[in-house]
N, C-alpha and C positions, 0 to 999 in steps of 0.2 A: 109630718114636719116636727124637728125637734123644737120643744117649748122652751129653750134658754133660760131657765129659769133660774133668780141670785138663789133662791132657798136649795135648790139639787144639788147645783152647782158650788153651793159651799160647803154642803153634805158630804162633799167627794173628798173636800178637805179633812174631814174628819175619819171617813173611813181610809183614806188613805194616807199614811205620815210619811209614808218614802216614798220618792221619787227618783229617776234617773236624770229629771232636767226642770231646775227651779230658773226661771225666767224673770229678771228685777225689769220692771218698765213696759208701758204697752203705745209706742210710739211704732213708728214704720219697722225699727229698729226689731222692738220685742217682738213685735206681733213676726213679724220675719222670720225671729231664729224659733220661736214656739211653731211654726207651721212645719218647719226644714223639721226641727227635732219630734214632729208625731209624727210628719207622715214618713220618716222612716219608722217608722216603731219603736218610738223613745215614749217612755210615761212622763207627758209635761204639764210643768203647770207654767202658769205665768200669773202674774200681780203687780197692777194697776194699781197708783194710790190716789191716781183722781180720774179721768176718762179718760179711752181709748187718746191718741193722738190729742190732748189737753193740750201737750207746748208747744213745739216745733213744728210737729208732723201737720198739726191743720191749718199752718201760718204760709205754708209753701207758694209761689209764685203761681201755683195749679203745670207745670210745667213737667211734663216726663220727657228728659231731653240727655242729649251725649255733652250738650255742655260748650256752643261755639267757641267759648273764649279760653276754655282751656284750653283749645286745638291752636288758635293765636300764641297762645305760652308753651306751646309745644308741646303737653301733654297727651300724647297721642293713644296711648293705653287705656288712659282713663277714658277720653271719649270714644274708645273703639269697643272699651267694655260695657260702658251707660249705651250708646248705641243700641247693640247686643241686646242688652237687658230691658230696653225702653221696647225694640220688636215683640220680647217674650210677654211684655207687660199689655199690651197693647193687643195681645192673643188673647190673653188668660183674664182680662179684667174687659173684657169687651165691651160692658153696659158704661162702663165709668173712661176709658183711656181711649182716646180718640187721635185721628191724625189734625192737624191745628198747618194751616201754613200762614208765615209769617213774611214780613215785607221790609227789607231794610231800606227806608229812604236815602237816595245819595242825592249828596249836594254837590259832589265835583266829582269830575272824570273820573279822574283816580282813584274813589273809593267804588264804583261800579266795576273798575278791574279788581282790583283787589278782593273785594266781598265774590265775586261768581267767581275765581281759581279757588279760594278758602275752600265754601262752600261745596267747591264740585267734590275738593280732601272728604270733606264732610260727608258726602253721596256716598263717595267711592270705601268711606269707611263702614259706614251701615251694610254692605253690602245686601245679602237676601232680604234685610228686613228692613232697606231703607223703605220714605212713608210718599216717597215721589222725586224727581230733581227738581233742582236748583236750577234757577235762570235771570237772564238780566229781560228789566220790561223796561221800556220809554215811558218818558213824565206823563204824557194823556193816558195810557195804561195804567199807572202808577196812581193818578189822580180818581179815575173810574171807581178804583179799586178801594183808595181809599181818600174821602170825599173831602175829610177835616184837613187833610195833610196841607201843611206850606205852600203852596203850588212857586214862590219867586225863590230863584235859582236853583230850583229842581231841576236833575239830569234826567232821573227816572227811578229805578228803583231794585233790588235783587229779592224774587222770592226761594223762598226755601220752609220747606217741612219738617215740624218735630210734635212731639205728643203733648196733648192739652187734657187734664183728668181734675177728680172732685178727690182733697186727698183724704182729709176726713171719714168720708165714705168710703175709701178705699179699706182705711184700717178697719173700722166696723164689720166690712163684708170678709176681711181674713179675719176676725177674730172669730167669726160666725163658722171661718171654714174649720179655724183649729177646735172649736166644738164637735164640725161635726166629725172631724177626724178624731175624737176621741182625745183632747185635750179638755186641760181644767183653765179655763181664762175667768178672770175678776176683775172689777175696777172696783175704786173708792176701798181696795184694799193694800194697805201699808207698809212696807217691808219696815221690821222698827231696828232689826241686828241679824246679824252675822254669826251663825254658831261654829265653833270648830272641832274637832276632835280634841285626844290628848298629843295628838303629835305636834298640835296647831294648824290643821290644814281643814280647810271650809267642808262643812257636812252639812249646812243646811241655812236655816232661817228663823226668825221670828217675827209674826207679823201680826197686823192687826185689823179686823173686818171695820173700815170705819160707820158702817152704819148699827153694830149690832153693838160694838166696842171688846166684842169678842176678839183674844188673842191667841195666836197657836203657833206650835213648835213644829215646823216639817224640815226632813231629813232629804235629804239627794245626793245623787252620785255628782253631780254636776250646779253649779251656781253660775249665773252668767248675768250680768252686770250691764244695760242696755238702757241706760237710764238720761242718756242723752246731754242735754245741760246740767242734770243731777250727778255725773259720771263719780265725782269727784267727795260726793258727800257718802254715795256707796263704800268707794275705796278709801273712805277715814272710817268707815266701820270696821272694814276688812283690818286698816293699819292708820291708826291715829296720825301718823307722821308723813304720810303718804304725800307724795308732791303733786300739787295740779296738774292734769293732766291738758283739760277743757279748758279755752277762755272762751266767753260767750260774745258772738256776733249780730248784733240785730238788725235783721232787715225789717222792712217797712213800708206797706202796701196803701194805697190810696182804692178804694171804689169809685168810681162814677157811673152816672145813667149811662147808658145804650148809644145818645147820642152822639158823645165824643169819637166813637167808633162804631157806626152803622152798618159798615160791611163785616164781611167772613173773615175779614184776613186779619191777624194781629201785626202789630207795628215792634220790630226789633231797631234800637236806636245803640250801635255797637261803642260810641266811645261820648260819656257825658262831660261835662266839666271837671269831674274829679278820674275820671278816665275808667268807669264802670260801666255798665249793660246797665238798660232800662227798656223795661218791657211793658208795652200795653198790651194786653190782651181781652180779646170776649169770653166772659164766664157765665152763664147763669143767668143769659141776658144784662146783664151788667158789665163793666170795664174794670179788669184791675191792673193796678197801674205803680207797677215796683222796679228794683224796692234798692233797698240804699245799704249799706257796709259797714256800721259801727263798730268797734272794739268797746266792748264794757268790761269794767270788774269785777261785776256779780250778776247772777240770775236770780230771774222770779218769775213765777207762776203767770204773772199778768204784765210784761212787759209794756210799757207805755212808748210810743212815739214821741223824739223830740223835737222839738222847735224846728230846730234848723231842716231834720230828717223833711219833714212836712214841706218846707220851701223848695226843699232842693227839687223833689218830684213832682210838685206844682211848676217851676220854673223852667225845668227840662220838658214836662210833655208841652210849656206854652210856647217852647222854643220848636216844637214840631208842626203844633193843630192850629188853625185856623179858627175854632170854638174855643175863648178862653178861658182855662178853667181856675176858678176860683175854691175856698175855703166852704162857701154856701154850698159848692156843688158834690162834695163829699160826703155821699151816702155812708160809709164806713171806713174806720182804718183799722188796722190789723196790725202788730206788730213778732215778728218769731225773732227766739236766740239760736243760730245755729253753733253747735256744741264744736268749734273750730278747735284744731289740737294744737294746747299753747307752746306759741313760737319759744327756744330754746335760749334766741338769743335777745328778747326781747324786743322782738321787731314789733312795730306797730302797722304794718301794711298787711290787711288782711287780705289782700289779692296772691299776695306769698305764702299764707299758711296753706295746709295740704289738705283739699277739699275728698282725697282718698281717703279711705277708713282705714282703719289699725285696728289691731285684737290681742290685748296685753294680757299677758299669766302673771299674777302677782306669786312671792310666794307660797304663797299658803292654797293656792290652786283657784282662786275665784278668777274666772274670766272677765276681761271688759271688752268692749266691741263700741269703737268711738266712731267720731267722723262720717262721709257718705251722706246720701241723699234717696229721697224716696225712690228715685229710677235707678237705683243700684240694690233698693231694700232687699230683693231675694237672693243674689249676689253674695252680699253681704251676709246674710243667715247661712247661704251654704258657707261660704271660708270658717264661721264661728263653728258651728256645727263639727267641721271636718278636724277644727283647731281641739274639739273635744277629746277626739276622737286621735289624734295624732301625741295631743298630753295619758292619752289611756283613760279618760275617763268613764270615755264608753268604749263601745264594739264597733269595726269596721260596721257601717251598711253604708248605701250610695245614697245619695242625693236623689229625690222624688218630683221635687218645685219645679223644674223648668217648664213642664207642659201641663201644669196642673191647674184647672180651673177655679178661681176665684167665684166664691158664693156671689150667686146671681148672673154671673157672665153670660152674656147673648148678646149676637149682633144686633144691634140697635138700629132702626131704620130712620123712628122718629124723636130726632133731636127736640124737638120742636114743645113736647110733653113733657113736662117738669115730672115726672114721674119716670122718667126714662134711667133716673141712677137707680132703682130698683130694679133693674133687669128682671129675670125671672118672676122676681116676688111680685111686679107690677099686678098681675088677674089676681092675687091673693089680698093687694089694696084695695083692687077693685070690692070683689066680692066683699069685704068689710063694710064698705061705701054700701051697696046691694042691699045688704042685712038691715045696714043702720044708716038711713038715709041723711040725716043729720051728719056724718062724718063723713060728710061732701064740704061741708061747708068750710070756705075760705078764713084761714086764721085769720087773714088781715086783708084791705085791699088793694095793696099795693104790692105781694106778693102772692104767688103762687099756691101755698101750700095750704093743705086740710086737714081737719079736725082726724080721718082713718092715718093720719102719717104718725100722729102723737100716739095713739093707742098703738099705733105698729112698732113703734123707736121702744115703749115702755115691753111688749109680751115678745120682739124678736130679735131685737137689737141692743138689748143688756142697758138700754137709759132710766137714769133712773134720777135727773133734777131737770130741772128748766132750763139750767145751763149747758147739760149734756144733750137736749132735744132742742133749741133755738141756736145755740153753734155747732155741731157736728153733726146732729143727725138730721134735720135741716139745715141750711146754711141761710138763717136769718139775720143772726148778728153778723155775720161776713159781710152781708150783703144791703144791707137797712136796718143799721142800729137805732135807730127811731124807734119804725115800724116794729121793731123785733120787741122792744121796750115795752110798746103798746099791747101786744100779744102773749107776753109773760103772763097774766092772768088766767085768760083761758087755758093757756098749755097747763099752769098749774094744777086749775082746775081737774083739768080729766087726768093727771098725772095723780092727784088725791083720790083720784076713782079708783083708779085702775089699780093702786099700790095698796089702799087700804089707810090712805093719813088722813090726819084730821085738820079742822080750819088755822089752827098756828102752826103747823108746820107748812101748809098752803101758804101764809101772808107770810113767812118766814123765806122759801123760797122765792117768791116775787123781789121781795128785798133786795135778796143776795142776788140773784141774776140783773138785776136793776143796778147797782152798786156796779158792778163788773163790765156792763154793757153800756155805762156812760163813757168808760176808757176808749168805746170804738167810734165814739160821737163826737165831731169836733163841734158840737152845739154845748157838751159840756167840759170844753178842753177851758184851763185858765189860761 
């Protein structure tokens, strides 16, 4: 098994200064066009300046989906292509991407016709890789099924199937794959500039190893720009005068206990008050329950939920369940900016901006690759890839991704084992567990996970803070920002083992993940 190691792995940096594909950003995005460009046989690197999927990518709905309501707005390409892409994801990620069916409640006639014709478009769009049909059930069906639901002036209900996944652990497990394909992947390493030739056209990088504060200068045929909500601060490297590209969108996810929704099925509610989708769905034995449509003016690292964001998805799921759910009953919130491409004419309805990606050439030859969603993410890596290859900056080769196994992939039996997103690696837990009986034991006891998960996130899965092993490689803060709070200790703890720190850089981390994890707590919202 390869040992992922930061010290090899940034060794590779040094012995190697040219590359044919320098990679800015390690979200759905990067980690994407880094896999497309080695396993053709491109020399790639890629660079991370905080963790794998840190913004966007681990904020998702958990939804690999074609996208219902684009199909509503006629975008029919789009969802025939996310479809497509949601089947291939759903092969190739098999420990993590699952089939999920979902229940739209109706409250009058007319939207049970209306929702089962949609839906059948929906079927008939998926075609080989649809995940089941679509049907209309009666209110006692409907109710059976899901137990919280409204039950006065229920008709009954439409269900329908799409992919429910862990997206975090998705990116972790391609970053693992582009290792082992012979790619150079880092995080908490910094792009700081843009170097160019003398003609003026992009030759490479300069960047900076944030843990060692080492800087270095690499060359490439290729620079590709994937930086998400950051799109925009790459492209004033590239060109100081450079127009925004990105305006940032925040959606906004609520947790609750299990109870809200006891059954299998997740609840799809197609038109809210402000005429958005809201979804509950089961994750993780928990409920998440999103999300909402902002326009902002600016990005950050740690977007906050507003006020209002908070009441809206409170007042819509109260307007569905029969269990009412309150401010107390929020285990975690979660806020993502999706990197939306800013409207040209200043429109403020972000239901109109174009949730399809673009792949801009500036002059000076740096690629940017905007827009799209995780169930487009390999999609997406091919057209960039090809966009390389189509400006000369590389060689014809074909496209490899479509049937290409994501690290760890195996059909999964038992959902049921919190240990089931490590596919493959799960006997390699185990056996850890075996050795050292101690790394059985439960971080916490309100969740799941174990003392062999931390040692495993730290020597296979490139973490390397408290905050990169209690939000993305567990999904504690996602799920019980309390408990996750409480837990930060001990994870430090064995993170100072295993790394080689010492006791202030130990209460040092606690800190900083504590600081960051009260944002997910509305125990410490003002």
């Amino acid at each position: 098994m390869k040992t992922y190691n930061r010290t090899s792995l940034t060794k590779e940096l040094e012995t190697n200064s040219n590359w044919d594909v320098i990679v800015i950003g390690g979200g759905a995005t990067g980690l994407g066009v880094a896999l497309d460009s080695v396993t053709r046989g491109f020399k790639t690197l890629l660079l991370e300046m905080e963790d794998f999927a840190k913004g966007t990518s681990s904020r998702s709905t958990k939804l690999v989906h074609g996208g219902v309501r684009y199909l509503a707005q006629g975008n029919v390409d789009l969802v025939k292509e996310a479809l497509y892409e949601r089947g291939l994801l759903l092969k190739n990620a098999a420990h993590l991407a699952k089939d999920q069916s979902f229940i739209i409640p109706n409250y009058s006639w007319w939207d049970g016709v209306f929702y089962t014709v949609g839906l059948k478009v929906y079927d008939f769009l998926a075609g080989k890789l649809s995940l089941g049909k679509s049907l209309h059930i009666g209110k006692n069906e409907t109710i059976k099924r899901i137990s919280t639901v409204k039950p006065s002036k229920l008709k009954g209900g439409v269900v329908y199937h799409d992919g429910q996944f862990d997206d975090s652990r998705l990116a972790v497990n391609v970053a693992q794959t582009c290792i082992e394909q012979g790619a150079t992947v880092l995080n908490h390493f910094k792009v700081e500039n843009i170097t160019k030739d003398g003609a003026g056209t992009v030759d490479g990088i300069t960047a900076k190893d944030n843990e060692t504060g080492k800087t270095y200068t690499l060359k490439a045929k290729a620079v590709v720009n994937a930086t998400g909500i950051f799109t925009d601060d790459i492209l004033k490297m590239d060109n100081p005068n450079a127009k925004n590209m990105v305006r940032p969108s925040q959606g906004v996810h609520l947790v609750l206990d299990k109870s809200f929704l006891p059954g299998k099925d997740a609840i799809m509610i197609p038109k809210t008050d402000d005429g958005r989708v809201l979804f509950l769905v089961p994750w993780h034995d928990k409920v998440v329950v999103g999300t909402t449509d902002t326009l902002l003016n600016e990005h950050s690292l740690e977007p906050t939920a507003l006020e209002e964001e908070i009441e809206f998805i409170l007042n819509t799921a109260n307007n569905y369940l029969t269990k009412t759910v309150t401010r107390e009953d929020v285990l975690s919130i979660f806020a993502g900016l999706r990197p939306l491409a800013a409207p040209k004419d200043g429109s403020e309805k972000t239901k109109e901006i174009s949730r399809s990606h673009k792949i801009i050439v500036s002059d000076s030859g740096l690629v940017t690759i905007t827009g799209g969603k995780w169930t487009t993410f390999r999609r997406m890596a091919q057209d960039t890839v090809d966009k390389l290859m189509e400006i000369n900056l590389l060689p014809q080769k074909p496209c490899k991704t479509a049937h290409l196994p994501i690290h760890g992939s195996t059909q999964t039996t038992d959902w049921s084992d919190h240990l089931y997103i490590y596919g493959t690696d799960q006997k390699e837990i185990h056996q850890l567990i075996k050795e050292n009986t101690e790394l059985g034991t439960k971080l916490h006891p309100n969740l799941p996970y174990v003392e062999a998960e931390v040692v495993w996130a730290v020597r296979y899965e490139l973490a390397r803070t408290v905050e990169d092993i209690l939000a993305r490689r567990v999904r504690a803060l996602f799920l019980d920002a309390d408990a996750a709070i409480e837990m930060a200790p001990k994870v430090a703890e064995i993170l100072m083992t295993e790394l080689g720190y010492d006791e202030a850089w130990k209460k040092d981390q606690i800190q900083k993940f504590t600081k960051i994890a009260k944002h997910y707590s509305l125990r410490y919202a003002s």
